[in-house]
C-alpha positions as CSV (number, residue, x, y, z in Angstrom):
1,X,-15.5,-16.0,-37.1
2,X,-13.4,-18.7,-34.9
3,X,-12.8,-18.0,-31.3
4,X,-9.4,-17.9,-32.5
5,X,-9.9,-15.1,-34.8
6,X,-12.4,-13.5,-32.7
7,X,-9.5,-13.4,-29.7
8,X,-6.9,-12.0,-32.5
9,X,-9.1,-9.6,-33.6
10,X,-9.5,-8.3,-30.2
11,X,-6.0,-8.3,-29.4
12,X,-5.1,-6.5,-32.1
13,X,-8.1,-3.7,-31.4
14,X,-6.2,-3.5,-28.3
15,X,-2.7,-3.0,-29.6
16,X,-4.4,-0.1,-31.9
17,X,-5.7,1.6,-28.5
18,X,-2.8,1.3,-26.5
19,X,-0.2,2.4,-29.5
20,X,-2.5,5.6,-30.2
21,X,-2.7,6.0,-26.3
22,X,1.6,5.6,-26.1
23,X,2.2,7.9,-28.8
24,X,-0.1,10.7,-27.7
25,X,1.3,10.5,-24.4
26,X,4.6,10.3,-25.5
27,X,3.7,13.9,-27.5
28,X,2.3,15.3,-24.5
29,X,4.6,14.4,-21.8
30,X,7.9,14.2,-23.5
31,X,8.1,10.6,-22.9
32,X,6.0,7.9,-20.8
33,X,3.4,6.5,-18.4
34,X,3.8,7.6,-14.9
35,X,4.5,6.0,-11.9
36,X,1.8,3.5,-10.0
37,X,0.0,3.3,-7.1
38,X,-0.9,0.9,-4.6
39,X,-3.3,0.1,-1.5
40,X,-0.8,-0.1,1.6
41,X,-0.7,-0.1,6.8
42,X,1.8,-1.2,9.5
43,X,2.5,-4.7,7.3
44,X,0.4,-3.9,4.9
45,X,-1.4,-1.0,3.0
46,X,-2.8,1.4,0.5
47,X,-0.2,2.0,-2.2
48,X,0.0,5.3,-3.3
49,X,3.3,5.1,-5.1
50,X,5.5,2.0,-5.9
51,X,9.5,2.3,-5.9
52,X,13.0,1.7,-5.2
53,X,16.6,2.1,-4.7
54,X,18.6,5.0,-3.5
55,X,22.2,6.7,-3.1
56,X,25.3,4.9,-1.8
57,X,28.1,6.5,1.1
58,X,31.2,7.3,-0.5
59,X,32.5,10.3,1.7
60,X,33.1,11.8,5.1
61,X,28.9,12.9,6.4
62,X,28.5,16.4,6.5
63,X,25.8,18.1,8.9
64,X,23.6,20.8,7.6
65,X,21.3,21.1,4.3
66,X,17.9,19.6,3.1
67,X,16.6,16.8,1.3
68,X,13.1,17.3,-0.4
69,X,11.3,14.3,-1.5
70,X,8.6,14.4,-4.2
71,X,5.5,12.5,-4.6
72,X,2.1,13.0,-6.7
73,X,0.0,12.9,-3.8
74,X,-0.8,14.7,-0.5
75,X,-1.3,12.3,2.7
76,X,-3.7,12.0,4.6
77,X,-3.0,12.0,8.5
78,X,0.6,11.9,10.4
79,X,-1.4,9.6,13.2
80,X,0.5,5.9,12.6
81,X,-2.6,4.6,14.1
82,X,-5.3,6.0,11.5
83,X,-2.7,5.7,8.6
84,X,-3.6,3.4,6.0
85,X,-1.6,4.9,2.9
86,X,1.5,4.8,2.1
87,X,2.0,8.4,1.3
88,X,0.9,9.0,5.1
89,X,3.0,5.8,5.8
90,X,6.2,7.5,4.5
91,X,6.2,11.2,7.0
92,X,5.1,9.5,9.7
93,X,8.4,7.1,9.6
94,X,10.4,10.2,9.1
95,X,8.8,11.0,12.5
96,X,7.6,8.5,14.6
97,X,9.4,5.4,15.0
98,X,7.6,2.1,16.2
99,X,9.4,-0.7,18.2
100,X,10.6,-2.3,15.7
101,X,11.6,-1.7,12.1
102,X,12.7,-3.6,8.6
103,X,15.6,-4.0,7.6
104,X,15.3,-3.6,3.6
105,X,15.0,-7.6,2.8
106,X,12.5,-8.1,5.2
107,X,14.3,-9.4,8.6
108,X,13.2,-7.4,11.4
109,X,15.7,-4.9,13.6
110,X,15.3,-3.2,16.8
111,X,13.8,0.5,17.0
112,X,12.8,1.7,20.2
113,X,13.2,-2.0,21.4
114,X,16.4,-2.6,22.6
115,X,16.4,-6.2,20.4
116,X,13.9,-8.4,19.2
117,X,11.7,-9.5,22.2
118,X,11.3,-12.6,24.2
119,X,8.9,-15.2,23.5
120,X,7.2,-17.1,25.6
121,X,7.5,-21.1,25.1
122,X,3.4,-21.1,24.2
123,X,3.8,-18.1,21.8
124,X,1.5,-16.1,23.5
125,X,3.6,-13.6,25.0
126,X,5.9,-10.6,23.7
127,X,8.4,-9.1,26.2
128,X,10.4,-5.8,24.6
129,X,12.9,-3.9,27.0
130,X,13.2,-0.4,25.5
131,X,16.1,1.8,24.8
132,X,17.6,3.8,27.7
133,X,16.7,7.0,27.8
134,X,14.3,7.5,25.1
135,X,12.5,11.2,24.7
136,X,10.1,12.8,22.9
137,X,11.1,16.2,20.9
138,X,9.9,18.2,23.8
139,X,12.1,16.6,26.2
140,X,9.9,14.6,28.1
141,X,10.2,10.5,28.6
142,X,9.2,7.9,26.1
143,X,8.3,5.0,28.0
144,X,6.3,1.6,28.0
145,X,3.0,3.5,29.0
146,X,3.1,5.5,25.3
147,X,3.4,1.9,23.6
148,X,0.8,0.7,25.4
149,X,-1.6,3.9,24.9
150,X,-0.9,3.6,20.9
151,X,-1.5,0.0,21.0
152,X,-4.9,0.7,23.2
153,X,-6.2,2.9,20.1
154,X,-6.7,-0.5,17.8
155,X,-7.8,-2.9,20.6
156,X,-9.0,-1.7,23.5
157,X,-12.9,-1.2,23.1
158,X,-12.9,1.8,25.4
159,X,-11.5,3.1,22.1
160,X,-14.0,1.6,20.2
161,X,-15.0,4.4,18.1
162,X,-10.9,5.4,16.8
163,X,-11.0,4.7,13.1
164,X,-7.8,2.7,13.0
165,X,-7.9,0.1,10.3
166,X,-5.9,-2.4,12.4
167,X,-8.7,-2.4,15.0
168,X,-9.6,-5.4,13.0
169,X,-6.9,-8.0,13.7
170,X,-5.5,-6.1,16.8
171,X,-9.0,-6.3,18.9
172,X,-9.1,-9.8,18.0
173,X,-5.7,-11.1,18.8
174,X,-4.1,-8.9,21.7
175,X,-5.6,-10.1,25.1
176,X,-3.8,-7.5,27.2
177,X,-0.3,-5.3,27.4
178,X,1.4,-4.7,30.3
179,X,4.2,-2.1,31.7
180,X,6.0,-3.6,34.7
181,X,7.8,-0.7,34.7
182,X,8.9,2.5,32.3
183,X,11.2,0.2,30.4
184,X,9.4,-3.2,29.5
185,X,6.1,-4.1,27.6
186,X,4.4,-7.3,27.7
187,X,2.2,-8.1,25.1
188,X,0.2,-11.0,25.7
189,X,-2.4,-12.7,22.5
190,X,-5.4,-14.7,22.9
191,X,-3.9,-17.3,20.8
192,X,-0.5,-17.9,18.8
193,X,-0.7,-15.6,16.1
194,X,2.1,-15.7,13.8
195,X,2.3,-12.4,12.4
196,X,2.3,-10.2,15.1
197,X,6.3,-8.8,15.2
198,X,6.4,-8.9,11.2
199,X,2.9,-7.1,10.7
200,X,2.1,-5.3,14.2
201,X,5.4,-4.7,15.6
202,X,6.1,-1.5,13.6
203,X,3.9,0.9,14.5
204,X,5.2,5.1,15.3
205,X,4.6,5.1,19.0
206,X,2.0,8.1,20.0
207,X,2.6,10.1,22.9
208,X,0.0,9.5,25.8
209,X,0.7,12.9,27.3
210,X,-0.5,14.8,24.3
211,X,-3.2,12.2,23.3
212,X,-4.0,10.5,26.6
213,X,-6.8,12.8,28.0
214,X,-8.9,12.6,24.4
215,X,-12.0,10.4,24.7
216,X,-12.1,7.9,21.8
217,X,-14.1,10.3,18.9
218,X,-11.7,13.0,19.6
219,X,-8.8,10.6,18.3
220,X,-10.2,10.8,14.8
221,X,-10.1,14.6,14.8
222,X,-7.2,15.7,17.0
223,X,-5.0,18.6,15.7
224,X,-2.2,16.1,16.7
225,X,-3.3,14.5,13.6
226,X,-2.3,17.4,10.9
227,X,0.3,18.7,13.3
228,X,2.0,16.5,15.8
229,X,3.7,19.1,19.0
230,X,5.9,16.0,20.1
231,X,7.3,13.4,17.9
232,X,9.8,10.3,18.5
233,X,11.5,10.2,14.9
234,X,14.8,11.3,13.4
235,X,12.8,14.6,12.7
236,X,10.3,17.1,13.9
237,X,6.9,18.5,12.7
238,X,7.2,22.2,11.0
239,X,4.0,22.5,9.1
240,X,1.4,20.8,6.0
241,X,0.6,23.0,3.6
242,X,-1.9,20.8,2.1
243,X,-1.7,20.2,-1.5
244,X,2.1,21.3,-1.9
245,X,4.2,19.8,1.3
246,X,5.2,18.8,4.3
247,X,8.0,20.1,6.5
248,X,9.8,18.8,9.1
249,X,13.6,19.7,11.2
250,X,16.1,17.8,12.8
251,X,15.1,15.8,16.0
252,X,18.0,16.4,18.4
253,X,16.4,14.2,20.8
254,X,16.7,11.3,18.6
255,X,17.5,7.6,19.9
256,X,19.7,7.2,17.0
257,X,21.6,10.2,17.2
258,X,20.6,13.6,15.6
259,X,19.9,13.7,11.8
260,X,22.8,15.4,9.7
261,X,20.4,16.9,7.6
262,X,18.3,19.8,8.4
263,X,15.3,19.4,7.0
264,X,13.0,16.6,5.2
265,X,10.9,18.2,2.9
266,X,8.0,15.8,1.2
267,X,6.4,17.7,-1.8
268,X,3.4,16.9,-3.5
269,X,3.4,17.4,-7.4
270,X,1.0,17.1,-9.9
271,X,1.5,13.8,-11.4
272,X,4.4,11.5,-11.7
273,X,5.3,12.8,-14.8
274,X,6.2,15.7,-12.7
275,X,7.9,14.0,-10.3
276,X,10.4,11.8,-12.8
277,X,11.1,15.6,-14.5
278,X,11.9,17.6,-11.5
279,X,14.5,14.5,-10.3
280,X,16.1,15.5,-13.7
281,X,16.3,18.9,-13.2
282,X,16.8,18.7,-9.4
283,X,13.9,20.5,-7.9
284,X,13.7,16.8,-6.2
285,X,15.9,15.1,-4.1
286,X,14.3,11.8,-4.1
287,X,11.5,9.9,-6.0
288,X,9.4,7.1,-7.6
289,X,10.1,6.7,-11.3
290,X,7.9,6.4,-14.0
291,X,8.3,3.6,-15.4
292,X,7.8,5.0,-19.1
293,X,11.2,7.6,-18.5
294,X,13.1,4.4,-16.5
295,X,15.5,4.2,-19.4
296,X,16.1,8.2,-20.2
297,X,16.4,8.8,-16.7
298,X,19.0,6.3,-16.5
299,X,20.8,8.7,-18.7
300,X,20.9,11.7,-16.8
301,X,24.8,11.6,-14.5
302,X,23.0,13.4,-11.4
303,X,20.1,10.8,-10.6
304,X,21.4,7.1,-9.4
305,X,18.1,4.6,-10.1
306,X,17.6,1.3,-8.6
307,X,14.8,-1.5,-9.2
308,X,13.7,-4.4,-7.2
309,X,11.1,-6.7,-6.6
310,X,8.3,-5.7,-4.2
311,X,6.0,-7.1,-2.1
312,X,3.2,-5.1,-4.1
313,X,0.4,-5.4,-6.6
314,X,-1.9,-3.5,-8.7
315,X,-5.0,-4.6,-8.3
316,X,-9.2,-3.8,-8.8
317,X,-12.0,-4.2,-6.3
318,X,-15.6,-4.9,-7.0
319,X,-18.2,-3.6,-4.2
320,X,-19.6,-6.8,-2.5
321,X,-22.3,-5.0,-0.6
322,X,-25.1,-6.6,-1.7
323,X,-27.4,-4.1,-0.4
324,X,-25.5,-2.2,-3.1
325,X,-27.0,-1.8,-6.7
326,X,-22.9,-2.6,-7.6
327,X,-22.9,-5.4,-5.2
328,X,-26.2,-7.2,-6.8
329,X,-24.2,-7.0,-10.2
330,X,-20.7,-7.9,-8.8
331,X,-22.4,-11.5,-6.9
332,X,-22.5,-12.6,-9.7
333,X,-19.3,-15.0,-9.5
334,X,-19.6,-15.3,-13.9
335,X,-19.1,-11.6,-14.2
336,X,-16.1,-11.4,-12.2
337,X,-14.2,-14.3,-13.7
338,X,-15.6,-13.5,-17.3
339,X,-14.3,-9.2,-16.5
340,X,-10.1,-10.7,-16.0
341,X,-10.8,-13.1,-18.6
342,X,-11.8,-10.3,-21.1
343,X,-8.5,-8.0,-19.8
344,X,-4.9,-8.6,-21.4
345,X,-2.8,-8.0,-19.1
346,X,0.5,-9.1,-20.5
347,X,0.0,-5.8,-22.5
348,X,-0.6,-3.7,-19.7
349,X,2.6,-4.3,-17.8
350,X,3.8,-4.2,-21.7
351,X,2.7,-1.2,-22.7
352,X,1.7,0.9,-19.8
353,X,4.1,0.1,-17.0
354,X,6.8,-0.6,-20.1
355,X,7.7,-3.9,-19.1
356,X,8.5,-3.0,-15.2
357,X,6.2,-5.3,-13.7
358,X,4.6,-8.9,-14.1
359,X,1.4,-10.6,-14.8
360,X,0.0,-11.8,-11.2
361,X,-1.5,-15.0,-11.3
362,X,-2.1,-15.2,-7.2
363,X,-3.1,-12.6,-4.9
364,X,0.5,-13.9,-3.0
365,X,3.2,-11.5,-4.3
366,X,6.3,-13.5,-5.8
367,X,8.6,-12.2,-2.5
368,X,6.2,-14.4,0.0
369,X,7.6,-17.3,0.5
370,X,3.7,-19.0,0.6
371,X,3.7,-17.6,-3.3
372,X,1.7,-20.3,-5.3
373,X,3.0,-19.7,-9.5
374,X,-0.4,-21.4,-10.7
375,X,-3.1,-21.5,-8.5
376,X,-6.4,-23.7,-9.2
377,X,-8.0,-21.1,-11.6
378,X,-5.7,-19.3,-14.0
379,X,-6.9,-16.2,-16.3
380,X,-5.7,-15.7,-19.6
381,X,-6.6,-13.1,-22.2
382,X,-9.7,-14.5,-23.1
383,X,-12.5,-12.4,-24.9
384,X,-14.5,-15.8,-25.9
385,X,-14.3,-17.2,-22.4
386,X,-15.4,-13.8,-21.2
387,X,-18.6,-13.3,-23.1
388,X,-19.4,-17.0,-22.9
389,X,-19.9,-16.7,-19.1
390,X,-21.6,-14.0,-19.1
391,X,-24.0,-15.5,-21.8
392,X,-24.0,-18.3,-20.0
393,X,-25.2,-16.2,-16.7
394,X,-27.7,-14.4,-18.5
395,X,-26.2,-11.3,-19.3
396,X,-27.6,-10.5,-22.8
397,X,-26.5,-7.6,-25.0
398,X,-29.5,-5.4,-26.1
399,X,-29.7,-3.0,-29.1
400,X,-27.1,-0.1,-27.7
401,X,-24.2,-3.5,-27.1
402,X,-24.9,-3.2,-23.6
403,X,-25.7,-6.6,-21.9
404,X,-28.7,-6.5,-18.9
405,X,-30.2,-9.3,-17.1
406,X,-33.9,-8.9,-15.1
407,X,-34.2,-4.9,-16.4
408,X,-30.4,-4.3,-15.0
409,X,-28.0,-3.4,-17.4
410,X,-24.4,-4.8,-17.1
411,X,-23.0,-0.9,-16.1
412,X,-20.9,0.5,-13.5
413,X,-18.4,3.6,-12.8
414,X,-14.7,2.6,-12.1
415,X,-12.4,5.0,-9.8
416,X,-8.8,5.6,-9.2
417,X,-6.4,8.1,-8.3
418,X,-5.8,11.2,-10.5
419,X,-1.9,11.7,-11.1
420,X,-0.9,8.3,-11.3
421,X,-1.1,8.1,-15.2
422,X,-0.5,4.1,-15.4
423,X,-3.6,3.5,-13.8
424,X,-5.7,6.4,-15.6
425,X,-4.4,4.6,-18.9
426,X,-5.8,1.1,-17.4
427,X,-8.6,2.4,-16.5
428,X,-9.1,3.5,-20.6
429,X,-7.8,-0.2,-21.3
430,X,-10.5,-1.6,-19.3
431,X,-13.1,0.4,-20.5
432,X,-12.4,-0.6,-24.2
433,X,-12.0,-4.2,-23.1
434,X,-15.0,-4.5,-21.1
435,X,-16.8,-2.4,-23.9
436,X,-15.7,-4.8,-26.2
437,X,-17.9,-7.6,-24.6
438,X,-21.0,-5.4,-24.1
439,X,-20.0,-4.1,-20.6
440,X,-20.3,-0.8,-20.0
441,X,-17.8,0.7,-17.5
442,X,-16.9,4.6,-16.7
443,X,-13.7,5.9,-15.2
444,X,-13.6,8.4,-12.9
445,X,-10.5,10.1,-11.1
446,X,-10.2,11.3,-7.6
447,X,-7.3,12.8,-5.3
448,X,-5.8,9.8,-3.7
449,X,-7.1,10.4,-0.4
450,X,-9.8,10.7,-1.2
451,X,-9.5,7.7,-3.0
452,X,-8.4,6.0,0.4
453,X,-11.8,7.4,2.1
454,X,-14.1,5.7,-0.5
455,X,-12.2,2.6,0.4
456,X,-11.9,2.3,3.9
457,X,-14.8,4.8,5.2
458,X,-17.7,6.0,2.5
459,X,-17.8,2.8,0.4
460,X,-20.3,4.4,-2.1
461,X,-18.0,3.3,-5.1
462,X,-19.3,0.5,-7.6
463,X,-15.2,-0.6,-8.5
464,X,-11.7,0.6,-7.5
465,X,-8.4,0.3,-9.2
466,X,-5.2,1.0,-6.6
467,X,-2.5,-1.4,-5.1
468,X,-1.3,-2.8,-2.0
469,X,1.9,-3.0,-0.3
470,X,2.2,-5.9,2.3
471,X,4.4,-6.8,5.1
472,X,7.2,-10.0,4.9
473,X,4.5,-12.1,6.7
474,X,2.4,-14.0,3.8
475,X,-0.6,-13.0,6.1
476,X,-3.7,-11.4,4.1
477,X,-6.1,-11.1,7.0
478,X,-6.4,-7.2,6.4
479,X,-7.3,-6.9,3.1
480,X,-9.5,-10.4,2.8
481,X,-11.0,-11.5,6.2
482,X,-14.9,-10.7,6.6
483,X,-13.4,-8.7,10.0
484,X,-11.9,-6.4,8.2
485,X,-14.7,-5.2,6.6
486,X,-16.0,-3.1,9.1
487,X,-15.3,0.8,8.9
488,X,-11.9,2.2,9.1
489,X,-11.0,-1.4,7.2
490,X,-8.9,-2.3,4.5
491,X,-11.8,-4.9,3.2
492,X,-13.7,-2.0,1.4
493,X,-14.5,-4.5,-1.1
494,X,-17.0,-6.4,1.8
495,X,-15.7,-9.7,0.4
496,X,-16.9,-12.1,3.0
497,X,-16.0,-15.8,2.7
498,X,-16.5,-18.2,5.6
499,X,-14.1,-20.8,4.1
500,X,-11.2,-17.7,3.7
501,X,-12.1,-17.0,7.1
502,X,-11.5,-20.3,8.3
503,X,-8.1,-20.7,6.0
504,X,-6.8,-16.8,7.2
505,X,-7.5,-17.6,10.8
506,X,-6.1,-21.5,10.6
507,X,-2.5,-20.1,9.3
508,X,-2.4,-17.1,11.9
509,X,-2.3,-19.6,14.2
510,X,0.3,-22.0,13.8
511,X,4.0,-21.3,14.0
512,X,4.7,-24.1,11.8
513,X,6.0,-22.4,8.4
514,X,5.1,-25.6,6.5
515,X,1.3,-25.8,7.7
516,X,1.0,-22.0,7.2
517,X,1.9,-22.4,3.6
518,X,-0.3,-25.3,2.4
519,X,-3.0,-23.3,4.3
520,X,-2.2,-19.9,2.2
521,X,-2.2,-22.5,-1.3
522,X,-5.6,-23.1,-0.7
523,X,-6.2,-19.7,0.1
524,X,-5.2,-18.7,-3.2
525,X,-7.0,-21.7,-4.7
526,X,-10.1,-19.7,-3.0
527,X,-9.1,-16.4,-4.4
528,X,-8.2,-17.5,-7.8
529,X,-12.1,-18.9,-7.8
530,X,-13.9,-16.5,-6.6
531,X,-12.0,-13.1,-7.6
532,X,-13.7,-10.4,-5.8
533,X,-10.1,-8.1,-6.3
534,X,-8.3,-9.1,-9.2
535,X,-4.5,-8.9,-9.5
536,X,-3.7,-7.3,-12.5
537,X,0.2,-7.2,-12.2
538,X,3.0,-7.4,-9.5
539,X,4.7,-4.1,-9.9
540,X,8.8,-4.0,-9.7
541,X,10.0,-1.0,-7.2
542,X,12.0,2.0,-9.0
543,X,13.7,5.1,-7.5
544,X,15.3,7.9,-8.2
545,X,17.8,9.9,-5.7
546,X,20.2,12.9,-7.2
547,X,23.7,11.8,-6.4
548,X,24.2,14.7,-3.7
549,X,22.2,12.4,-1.5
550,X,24.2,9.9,0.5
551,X,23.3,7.0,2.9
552,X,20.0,6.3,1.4
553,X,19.2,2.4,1.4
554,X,16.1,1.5,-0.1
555,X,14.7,-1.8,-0.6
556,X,11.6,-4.1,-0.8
557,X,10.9,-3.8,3.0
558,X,11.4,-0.3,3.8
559,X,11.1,1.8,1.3
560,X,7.6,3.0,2.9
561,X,7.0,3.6,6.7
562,X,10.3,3.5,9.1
563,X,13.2,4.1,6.8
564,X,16.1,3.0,9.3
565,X,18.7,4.9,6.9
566,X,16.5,8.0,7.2
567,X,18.7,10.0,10.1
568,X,21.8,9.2,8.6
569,X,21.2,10.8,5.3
570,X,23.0,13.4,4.1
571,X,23.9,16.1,1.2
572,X,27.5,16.3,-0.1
573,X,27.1,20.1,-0.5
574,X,25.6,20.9,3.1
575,X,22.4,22.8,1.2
């Protein structure tokens, strides 16, 4: 058989699996895939769920009533500091608000900052003035002290031992903050460091005089953390019932003005199946869409839907750890190229995320301006390729199909997030793919924050699916630089590069937007080489908001985190 016919053949096994796959799912679920996930913190994290769009103002606000939001999975803290999810991302921006905020194309606004703040001429120093007569829920004063407390718990090394996955970048690059007095911060960096505002600026400010007097373990397991007494947002803490929702009230005390609505209500449901149905029916307010119902749920008169471009992808992680019986497999440079090469992805944004997406060709999403189209090493389906690197490695298939090399057969456990059907059906697709070339890979589903802990805390996994949401900045330091690997990290994957290291580091530290993006080219030169987390697509954001909901404004930039709409939402019936 030719290569040629060998690839048909394989593409057409694969059009077999995913058309039995669609139809039975279509049967089961009345119609479609479910909405992604993806690995999303401050500028950039842990996606849990991928979307966009919203409800537009057409009347008079009226005060009073509820919103609930739905999402197919729980969170996992309301402490902006540990947070690296965006499920967690999203109810913590309903209550804590950072300095700064995004307005929904990326360009930064004021929050608690009066305006942006003042630069120095060297770029080393930040000056914010904040807002007159800021308070907490309980009445007491936000001032500069609280900023520079919550900042303290990613830098300062008498905090050493708070898990913050920031602590990475943030103990690095901040030299010291000062408060003058109750109104100004001064943020001073060892070095120019370009991203600071657009990645580090938009962090929920914690209150020192709940948190203050907790030494730096007690961070990590304060009740603050499931149930926040004081909070700074448009709304207040009511309670978690783990596993079904979160509820929170009006914040009279807000900066901003008091909310009209009286409750936020985010609700966990099964899948996103679930979610898509009960915008149709109304048991949901608000929503990510699955992107398999996008066109029936464009149908229904009570839902307005939206779609964008985000800066997000969907992407899988091998474990690097060499010290790892994964990691010994996964150093093998062959067996990651020849894994994408064996994957065809066109039909997976095809057939699983129904067209709402892209193929990814650079770990740069397409709304970074340093996004390189065609980076030095480009993958295309290619079963031939695939198994002629691996032969050419050593991998050799023995009498079960399965290929080994030195007694260690070419086998490993893959995990993602239960719910999110897109990625359970990838996960089938790479199973048959990789099986296809005498790999032998087996999925696995977890809850998604648990999935979150295996990333950035127990690393025991052998391969992740998930996807990441990142800031405006092109910066990838948190999810590829070697010090970001340490616990409480996004760089579960222990990918360690000292020439990435170098390239990161180079383009933090120049101002000089032309440098910075032939630096991040050859950064994804780099990444397109040595593939330790491949891109599988660039996902498209979808949401769904019933048409009693008014003043809703998502976008690329904020629809996770600080939502600057959030407080003036409101319900045209008052309920």
């Amino acid at each position: 058989m030719s290569r040629d016919e060998d690839a048909d053949s394989g593409f057409q096994r694969f059009e077999r699996f995913l058309d039995e796959w669609s139809r039975r799912d279509f049967l089961k679920r009345t119609g479609g895939a479910a909405a992604y996930l993806t690995f999303i913190a401050g500028g950039a994290e842990f996606l849990e769920a991928c979307a966009g769009g919203g409800g537009t103002q057409s009347a008079t606000p009226k005060k009073g009533g509820h919103v609930v939001e739905g999402n197919f999975t729980d969170i996992r803290t309301l402490n902006s500091m540990l947070s690296s999810d965006t499920a967690s991302n999203q109810v913590i921006g309903l209550m804590f608000d950072g300095l700064l905020n995004y307005k929904k194309n990326g360009d930064l606004v004021p929050a608690l900052a009066q305006d942006l703040p003042k630069a120095s001429s060297d770029g080393l120093t930040y000056t914010f003035k904040l807002r007159n007569g800021l308070k907490w829920s309980d009445g007491r004063a936000l001032t500069s002290d609280d900023v520079k407390f919550t900042y303290q718990l990613a830098y300062d090394p008498k905090y050493a031992d708070v898990s913050s996955p920031r602590r990475g970048d943030l103990s690095k690059y901040i030299k010291s903050i000062d408060t003058p007095d109750p109104q100004t911060v001064v943020i001073t960096t060892t070095q120019v460091y370009a991203p600071f505002l657009a990645s580090h600026g938009l962090y929920g400010i914690l209150p020192k005089h709940v948190l203050g007097s907790l030494d730096s373990k007690a961070i990590n397991s304060a009740d603050f953390n499931t149930a926040p007494s004081v909070t700074n947002g448009a709304f207040k803490f009511v309670k978690w019932d783990k596993g079904q929702q979160v509820t929170m009230e009006r914040n009279p005390n807000y900066w901003a003005g008091a909310s009209y609505l009286d409750q936020w209500i985010y609700k966990v449901l099964p899948d996103s199946v679930a979610v898509t149905n009960q915008l149709k029916t109304g048991e949901i307010d608000i929503g990510p869409v699955d992107p398999g119902q996008f066109d029936a749920l464009k149908t229904v008169d009570s839902v307005a839907m939206s779609e964008f471009p985000v800066p997000t992808f969907t992407f899988y992680a091998y474990n690097l750890n060499p010290a790892t019986a994964a990691g010994k497999i996964f150093q093998d440079k062959a067996v990651r190229q020849a894994l994408l090469f064996a994957l065809n992805r066109q039909q997976i944004v095809t057939a699983i995320f129904f067209g709402h997406g892209s193929v990814a060709n650079s770990v740069e999403p397409p709304t970074s301006w340093a996004y390189k189209d065609k980076p030095k090493v480009l993958y295309s389906f290619d079963k031939a390729k695939a198994e002629s690197l691996l032969d050419g490695a050593g991998w050799v298939k023995g009498s079960d199909g399965i290929r080994a090399k030195g007694g260690v057969k070419l086998k490993f456990t893959m995990i993602t997030n239960a719910g999110n059907k897109q990625r359970e059906s990838m996960l089938q697709v790479m199973q048959q793919s990789w099986h296809d070339i005498g790999v032998e890979a087996t999925p696995s589903l977890i809850q998604f924050p648990q999935l979150v802990s295996q990333i950035v805390s127990i690393r025991t996994f052998d391969m992740f699916l998930v996807g990441f949401n990142w800031s405006a900045d092109p910066d990838e330091a948190p999810l590829y630089h070697s010090r970001n690997a340490v616990p409480g990290g996004f760089n579960g994957a222990d990918f360690k590069s000292d020439q990435v290291d170098q390239i990161l580091d180079q383009a933090l530290s120049t101002l000089d937007k032309n440098k910075r993006k032939d630096l991040y080219s050859q950064f994804q030169d780099l990444m397109s080489d040595e593939v330790p987390s491949p891109v599988i697509l660039f996902n498209n954001g979808i949401y769904g908001v019933g048409k009693r909901v008014q003043g809703t404004d998502f976008g690329p930039f904020n629809q996770f985190g600080q939502r600057p709409w959030n407080h003036a939402t409101w319900v045209t019936d008052g309920k």
